[in-house]
C-alpha positions as CSV (number, residue, x, y, z in Angstrom):
1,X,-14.7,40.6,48.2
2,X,-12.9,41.3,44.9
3,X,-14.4,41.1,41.7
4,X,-12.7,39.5,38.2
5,X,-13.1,40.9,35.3
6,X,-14.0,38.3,32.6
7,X,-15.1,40.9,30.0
8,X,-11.6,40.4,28.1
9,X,-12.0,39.5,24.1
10,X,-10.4,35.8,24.8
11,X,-12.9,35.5,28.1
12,X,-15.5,36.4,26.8
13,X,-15.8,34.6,23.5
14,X,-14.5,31.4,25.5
15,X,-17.8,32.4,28.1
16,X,-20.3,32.0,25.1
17,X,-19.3,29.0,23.1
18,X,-18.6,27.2,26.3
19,X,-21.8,27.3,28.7
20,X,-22.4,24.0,29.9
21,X,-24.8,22.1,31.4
22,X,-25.4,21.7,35.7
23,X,-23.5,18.0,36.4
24,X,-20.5,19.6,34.0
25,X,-20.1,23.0,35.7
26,X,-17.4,21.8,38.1
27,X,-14.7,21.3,35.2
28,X,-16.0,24.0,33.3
29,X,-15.5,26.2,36.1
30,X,-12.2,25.4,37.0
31,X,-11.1,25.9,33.3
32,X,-12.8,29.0,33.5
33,X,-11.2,30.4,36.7
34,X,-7.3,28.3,34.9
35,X,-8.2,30.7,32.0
36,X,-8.3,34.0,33.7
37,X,-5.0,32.8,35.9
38,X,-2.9,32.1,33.1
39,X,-4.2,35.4,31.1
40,X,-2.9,37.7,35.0
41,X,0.1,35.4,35.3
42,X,1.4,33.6,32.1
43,X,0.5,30.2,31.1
44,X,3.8,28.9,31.9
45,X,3.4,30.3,35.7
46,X,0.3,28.2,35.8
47,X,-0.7,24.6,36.9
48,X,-4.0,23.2,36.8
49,X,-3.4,20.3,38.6
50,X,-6.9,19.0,37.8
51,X,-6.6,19.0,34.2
52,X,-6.7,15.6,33.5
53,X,-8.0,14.1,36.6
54,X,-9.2,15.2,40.2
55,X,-5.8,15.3,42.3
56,X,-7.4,15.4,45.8
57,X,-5.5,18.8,46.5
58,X,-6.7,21.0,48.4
59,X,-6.0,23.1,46.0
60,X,-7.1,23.7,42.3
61,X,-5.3,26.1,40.3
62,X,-0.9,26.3,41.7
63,X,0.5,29.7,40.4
64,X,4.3,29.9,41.1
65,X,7.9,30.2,38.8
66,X,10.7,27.9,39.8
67,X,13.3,31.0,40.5
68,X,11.0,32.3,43.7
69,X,8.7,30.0,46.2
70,X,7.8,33.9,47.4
71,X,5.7,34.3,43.9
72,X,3.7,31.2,44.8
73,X,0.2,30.8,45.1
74,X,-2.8,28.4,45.6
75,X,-6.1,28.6,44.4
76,X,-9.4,26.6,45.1
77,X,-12.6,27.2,43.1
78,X,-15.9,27.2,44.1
79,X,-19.0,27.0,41.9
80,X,-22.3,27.5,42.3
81,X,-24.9,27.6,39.4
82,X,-27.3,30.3,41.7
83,X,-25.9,33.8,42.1
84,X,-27.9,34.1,45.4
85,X,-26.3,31.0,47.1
86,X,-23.3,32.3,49.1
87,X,-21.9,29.3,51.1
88,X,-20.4,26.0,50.0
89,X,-18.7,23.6,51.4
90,X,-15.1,23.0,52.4
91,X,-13.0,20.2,53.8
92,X,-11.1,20.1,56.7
93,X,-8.0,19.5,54.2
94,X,-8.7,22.4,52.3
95,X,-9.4,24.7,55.4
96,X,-6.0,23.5,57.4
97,X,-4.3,24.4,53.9
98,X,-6.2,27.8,54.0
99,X,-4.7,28.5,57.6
100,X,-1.2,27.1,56.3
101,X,-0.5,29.6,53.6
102,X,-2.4,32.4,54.4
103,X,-2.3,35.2,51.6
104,X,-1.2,33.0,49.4
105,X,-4.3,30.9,49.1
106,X,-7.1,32.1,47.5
107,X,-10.7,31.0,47.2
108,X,-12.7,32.3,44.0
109,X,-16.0,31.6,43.5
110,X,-17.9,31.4,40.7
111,X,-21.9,32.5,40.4
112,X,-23.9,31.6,37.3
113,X,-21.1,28.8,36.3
114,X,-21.8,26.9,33.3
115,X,-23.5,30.3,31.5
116,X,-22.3,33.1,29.8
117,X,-23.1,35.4,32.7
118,X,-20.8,33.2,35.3
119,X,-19.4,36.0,37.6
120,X,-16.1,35.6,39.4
121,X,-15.4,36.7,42.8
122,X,-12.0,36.9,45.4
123,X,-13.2,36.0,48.7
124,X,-11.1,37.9,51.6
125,X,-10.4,35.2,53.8
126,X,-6.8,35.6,53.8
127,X,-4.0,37.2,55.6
128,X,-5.0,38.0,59.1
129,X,-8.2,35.8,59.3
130,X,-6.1,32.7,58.1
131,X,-3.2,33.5,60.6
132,X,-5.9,33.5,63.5
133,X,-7.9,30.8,62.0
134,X,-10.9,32.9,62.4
135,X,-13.0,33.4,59.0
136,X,-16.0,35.4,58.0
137,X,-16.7,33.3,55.5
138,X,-20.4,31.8,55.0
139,X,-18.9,28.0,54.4
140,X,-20.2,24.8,55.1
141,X,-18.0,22.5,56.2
142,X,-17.5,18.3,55.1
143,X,-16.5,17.0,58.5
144,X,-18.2,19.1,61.4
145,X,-16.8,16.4,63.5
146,X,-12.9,16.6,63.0
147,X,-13.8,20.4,63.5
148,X,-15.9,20.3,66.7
149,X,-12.9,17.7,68.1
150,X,-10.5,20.5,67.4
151,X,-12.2,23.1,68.8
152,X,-13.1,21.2,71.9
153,X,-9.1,20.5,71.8
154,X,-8.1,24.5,71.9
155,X,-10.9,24.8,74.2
156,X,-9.5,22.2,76.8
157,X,-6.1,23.9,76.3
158,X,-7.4,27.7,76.7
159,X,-9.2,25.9,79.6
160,X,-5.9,24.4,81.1
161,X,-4.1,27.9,80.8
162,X,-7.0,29.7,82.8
163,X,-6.9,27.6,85.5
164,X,-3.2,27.7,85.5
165,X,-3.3,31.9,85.7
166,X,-5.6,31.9,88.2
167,X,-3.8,29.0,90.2
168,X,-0.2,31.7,89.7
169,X,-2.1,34.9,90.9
170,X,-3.9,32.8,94.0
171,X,0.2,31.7,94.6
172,X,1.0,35.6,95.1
């Protein structure tokens, strides 16, 4: 897990005039983590595409520049008020996203959101994990349903392929 920095002058005067109270944390986190994109990126390589309104996305925060699609990435935050509570919940939109763009989708997670102590966190399930769709991640997910149907799906299939191996090597 990488850690973020928020101790900047402009992050942390923002931190303590802004704390907020629980049922606003969501937006105030969000603006927190669209703060400390734009101040590693550039504003103008930033979109919070949840400013005004919730987009259904499965993303938050879209970092990219219209020359390169390379450049681009995708960034979903999670809150939590606790700094003790490590999972939270994901949708099946947002995890089939995940496992679409691999390192370029990024989950950071915020502990102690709303206060002037939030802490920021990377979490590492990117890059290889999201290419085998296997995750260490302590997540809870929205539909257990649509994912127990698709693992019972790749089950069936890996299933299929064993009997169709052995069938091949009793053929021999």
């Amino acid at each position: 897990m990488e850690s973020v920095d928020l101790c900047s002058s402009g992050m942390s005067d923002w931190l303590q005039r802004n704390s907020k109270q629980p049922s606003e944390t969501s937006r105030w986190t969000e603006e927190l983590v669209y703060r400390k994109v734009c101040e590693l990126y550039g504003e103008a390589n930033v979109d919070w595409v949840n400013r005004s309104e919730e987009a259904g996305r499965p993303y938050d925060i879209w970092v990219g520049s219209s020359q390169s699609d390379a450049a681009e990435l995708f960034v979903e935050v999670k809150s939590t008020t606790s700094v003790t509570k490590h999972f939270f919940e994901i949708s099946t939109a947002e995890l089939d996203f995940l496992h679409g763009k691999g390192e370029r989708y990024e989950i950071w997670r915020v502990y102690h959101a709303g206060t002037s102590h939030a802490l920021v966190a990377i979490l590492p399930n990117r890059g290889e994990n999201s290419r085998k769709k296997r995750s260490d991640l302590p997540i809870y997910l929205k539909n257990p349903c649509r994912v127990l149907q698709m693992f019972l799906v790749m089950l069936q299939k890996c299933f299929l392929c064993c009997i169709a191996f052995t069938f091949l090597l009793l053929c021999e």
